[in-house]
C-alpha positions as CSV (number, residue, x, y, z in Angstrom):
1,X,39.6,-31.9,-13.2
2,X,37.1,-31.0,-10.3
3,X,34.1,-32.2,-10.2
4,X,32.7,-30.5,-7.2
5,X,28.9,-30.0,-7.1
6,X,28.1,-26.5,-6.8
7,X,26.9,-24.7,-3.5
8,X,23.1,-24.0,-4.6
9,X,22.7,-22.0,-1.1
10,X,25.5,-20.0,-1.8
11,X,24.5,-19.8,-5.4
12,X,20.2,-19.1,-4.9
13,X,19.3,-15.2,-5.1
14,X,18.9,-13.2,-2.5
15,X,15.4,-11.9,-1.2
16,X,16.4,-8.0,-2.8
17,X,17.5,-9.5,-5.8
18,X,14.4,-11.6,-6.6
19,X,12.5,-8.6,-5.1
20,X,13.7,-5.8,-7.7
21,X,13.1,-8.0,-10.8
22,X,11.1,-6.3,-13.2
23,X,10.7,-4.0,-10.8
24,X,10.8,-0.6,-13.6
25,X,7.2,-1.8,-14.8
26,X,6.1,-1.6,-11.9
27,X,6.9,1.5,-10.5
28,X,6.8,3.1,-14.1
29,X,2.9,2.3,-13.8
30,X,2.7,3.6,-10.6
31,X,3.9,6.8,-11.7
32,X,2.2,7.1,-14.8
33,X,-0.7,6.5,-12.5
34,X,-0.1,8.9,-9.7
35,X,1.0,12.2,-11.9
36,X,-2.2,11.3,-14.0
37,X,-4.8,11.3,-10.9
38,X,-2.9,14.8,-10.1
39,X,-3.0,16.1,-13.7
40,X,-6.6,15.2,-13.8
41,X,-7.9,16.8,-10.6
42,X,-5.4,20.1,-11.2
43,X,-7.5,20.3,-14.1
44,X,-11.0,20.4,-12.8
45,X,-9.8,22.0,-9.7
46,X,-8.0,24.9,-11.8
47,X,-11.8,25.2,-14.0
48,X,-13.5,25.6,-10.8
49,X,-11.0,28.3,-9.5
50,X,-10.7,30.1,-12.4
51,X,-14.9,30.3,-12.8
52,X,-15.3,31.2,-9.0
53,X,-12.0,32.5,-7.8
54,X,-10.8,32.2,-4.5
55,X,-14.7,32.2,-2.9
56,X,-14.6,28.6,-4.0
57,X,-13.5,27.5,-0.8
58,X,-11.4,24.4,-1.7
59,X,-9.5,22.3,0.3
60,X,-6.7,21.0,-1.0
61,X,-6.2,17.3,-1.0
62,X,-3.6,16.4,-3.5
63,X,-1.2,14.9,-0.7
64,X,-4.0,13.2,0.3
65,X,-5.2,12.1,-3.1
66,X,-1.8,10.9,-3.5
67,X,-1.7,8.8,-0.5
68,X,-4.9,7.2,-1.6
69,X,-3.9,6.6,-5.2
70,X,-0.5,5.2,-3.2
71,X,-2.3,2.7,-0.8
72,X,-4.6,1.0,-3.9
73,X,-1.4,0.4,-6.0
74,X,0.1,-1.3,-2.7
75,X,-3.1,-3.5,-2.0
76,X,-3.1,-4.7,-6.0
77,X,1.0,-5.3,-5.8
78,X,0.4,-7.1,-2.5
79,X,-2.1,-9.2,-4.1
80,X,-0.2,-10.2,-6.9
81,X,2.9,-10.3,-4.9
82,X,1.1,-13.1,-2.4
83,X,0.2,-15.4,-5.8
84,X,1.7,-15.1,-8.9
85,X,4.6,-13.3,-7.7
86,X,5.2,-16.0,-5.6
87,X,4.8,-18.5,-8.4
88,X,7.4,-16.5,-10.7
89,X,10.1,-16.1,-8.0
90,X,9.9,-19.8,-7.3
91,X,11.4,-20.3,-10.9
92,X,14.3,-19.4,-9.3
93,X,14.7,-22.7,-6.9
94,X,14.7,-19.9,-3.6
95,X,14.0,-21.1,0.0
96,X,10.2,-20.1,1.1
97,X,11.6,-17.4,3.2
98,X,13.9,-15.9,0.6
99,X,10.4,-16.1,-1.9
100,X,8.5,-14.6,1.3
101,X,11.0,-11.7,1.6
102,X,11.6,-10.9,-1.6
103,X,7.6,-10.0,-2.2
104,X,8.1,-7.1,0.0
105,X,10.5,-5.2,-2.1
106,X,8.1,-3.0,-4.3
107,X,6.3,-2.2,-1.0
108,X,8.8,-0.9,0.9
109,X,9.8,1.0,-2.8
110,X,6.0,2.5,-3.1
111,X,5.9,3.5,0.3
112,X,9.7,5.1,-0.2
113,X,8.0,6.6,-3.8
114,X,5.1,7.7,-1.8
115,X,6.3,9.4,1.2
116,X,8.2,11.4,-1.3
117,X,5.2,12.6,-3.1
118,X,3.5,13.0,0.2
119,X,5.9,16.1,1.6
120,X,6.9,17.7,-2.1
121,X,2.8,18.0,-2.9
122,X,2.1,19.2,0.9
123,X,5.4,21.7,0.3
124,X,4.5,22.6,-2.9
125,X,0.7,24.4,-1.9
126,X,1.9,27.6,-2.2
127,X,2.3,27.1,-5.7
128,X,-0.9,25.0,-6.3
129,X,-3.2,27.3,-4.8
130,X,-5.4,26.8,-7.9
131,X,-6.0,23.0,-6.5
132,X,-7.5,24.8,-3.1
133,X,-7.6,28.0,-1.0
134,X,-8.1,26.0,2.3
135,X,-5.8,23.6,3.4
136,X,-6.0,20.8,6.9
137,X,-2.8,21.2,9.0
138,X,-0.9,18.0,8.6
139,X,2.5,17.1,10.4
140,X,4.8,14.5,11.3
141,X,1.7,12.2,12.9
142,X,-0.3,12.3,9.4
143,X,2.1,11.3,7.3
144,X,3.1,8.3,10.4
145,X,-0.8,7.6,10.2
146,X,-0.4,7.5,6.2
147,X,2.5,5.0,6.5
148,X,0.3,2.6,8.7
149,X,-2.7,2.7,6.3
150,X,-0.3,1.7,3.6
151,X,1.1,-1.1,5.9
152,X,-2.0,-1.9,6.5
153,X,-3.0,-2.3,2.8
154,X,-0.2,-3.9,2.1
155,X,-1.1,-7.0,4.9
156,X,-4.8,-6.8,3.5
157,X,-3.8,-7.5,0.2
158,X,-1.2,-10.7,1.3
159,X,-4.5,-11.3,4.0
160,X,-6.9,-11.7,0.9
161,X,-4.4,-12.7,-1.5
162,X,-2.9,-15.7,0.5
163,X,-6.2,-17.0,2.0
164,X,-7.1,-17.6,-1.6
165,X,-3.8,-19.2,-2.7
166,X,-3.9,-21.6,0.6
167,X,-7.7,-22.4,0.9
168,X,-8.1,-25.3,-1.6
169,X,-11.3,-26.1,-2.8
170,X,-13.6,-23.2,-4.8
171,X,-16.6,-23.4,-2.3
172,X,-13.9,-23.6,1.0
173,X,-11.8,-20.6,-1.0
174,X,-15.1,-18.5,-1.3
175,X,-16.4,-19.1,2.4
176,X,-12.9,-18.2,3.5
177,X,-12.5,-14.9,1.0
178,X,-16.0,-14.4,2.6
179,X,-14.2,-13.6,5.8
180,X,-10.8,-12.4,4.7
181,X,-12.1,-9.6,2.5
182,X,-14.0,-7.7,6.0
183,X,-11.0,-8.1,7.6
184,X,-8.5,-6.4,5.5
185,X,-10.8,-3.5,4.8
186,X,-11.7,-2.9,8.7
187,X,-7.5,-3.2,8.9
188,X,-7.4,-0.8,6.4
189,X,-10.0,1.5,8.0
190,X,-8.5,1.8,11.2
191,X,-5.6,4.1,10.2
192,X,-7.6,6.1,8.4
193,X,-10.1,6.7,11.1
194,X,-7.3,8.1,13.1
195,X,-5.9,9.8,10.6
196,X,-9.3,11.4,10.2
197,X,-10.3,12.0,13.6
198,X,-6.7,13.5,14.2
199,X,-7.1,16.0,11.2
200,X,-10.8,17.2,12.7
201,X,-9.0,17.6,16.3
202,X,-6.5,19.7,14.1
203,X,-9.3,22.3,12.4
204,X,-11.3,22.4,15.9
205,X,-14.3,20.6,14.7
206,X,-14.1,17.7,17.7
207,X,-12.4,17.3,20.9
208,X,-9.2,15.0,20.7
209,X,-9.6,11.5,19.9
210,X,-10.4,8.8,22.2
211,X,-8.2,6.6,23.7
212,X,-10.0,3.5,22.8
213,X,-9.7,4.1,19.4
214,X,-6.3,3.1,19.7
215,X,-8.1,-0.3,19.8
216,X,-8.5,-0.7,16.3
217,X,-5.1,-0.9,15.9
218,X,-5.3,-4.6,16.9
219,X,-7.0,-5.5,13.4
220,X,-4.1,-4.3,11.1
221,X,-1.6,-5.5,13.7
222,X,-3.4,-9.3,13.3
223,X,-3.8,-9.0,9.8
224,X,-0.5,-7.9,8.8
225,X,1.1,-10.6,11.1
226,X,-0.8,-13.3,9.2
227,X,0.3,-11.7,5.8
228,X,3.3,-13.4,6.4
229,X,3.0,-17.4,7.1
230,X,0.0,-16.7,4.2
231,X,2.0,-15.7,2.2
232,X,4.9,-18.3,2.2
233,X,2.5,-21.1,2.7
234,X,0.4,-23.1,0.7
235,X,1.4,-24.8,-2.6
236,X,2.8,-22.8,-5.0
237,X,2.0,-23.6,-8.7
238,X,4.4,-23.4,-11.2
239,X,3.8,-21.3,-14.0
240,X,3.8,-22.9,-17.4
């Protein structure tokens, strides 16, 4: 009779595996979440067209809105992701890295779900007029500048969420989340200032944007790059 001792390397889930558990809650919420925002704002949009017609002069922002809605679910998940969904996964007696990897799972499946929504709401106008007469000319940039800002969100939420997981004491957590909060928002603001300023170019409004703005990109860029090792370090307590 064999009495080998099993390969637990071989054995151990993968990073995909560990990263789509429970993941139909998850994006289920999301949804529920998303079409609701739209539903909501259809509805006072449509009671504002049909009281002033087409004079209204409303822009229509549910791609937009949708991105927006999109990039607060990814900073919450990434939160979560960077503590307790660290603390679940390690049930599973997964390397740090595996652990690591596997939290970026439901990102990369809300930003799949979100780019989605992104071109079927900015294809679908036509047929939403009622949401706005006037729409901003987006293309293949915006929705690139979108996808960074959700990057983005995603590494400020592992930025916050990890410094306060690693940092130690209550007082040393609180000077540190002092810091690490700034930082992920002015990560998160840089996308969305080019994303802004490259929309105004669009309707004529400004000149092109400056070069230097470009700049800001360093902020996500160091941010997200520390969402990482914050993520798999620190001690991980196990849930009860």
């Amino acid at each position: 009779m064999s009495t080998q001792t099993p390969d637990l390397v071989k054995s151990s889930p993968s990073a995909l595996r560990l990263g789509l558990i429970d993941w139909r809650p998850t994006v289920v919420l999301y949804l529920l979440v998303l079409v609701g925002q739209f539903l909501v704002n259809s509805l006072v949009t449509g009671i504002v067209y049909l009281s002033l017609g087409e004079s209204n002069g409303q822009v229509y922002q549910a791609q937009t809105n949708s991105a927006f809605v999109t990039g607060v679910f990814i900073f919450v998940c990434a939160v979560v992701n960077a503590t307790v969904g660290m603390r679940s996964a390690s049930l599973s007696g997964a390397s740090r890295p595996t652990l690591t990897a596997s939290t970026y799972v439901t990102t990369v499946l809300l930003i799949f779900l979100g780019s989605i929504f992104w071109w079927v709401l900015l294809a679908a106008q036509p047929l939403l007029f009622f949401t706005g007469t006037t729409t901003y000319p987006m293309g293949v940039d915006s929705w690139l500048f979108v996808i960074v800002g959700w990057i983005a969100c995603d590494g400020a939420g592992r930025f916050i969420g990890g410094t306060g997981r690693c940092v130690g004491s209550l007082w040393k957590r609180s000077f540190a989340l002092m810091g690490a909060i700034p930082l992920g928002i002015c990560a998160i603001g840089a996308p969305i200032t080019w994303f802004v300023l490259t929309t105004v170019h669009r309707v004529g409004l400004l000149g092109p944007m400056h070069p230097a703005y470009w700049l800001l990109g360093l902020i996500p860029l160091v941010v997200c790059a520390a969402g990482w090792p914050l993520t798999a370090s620190g001690h991980i307590r196990r849930m009860a």
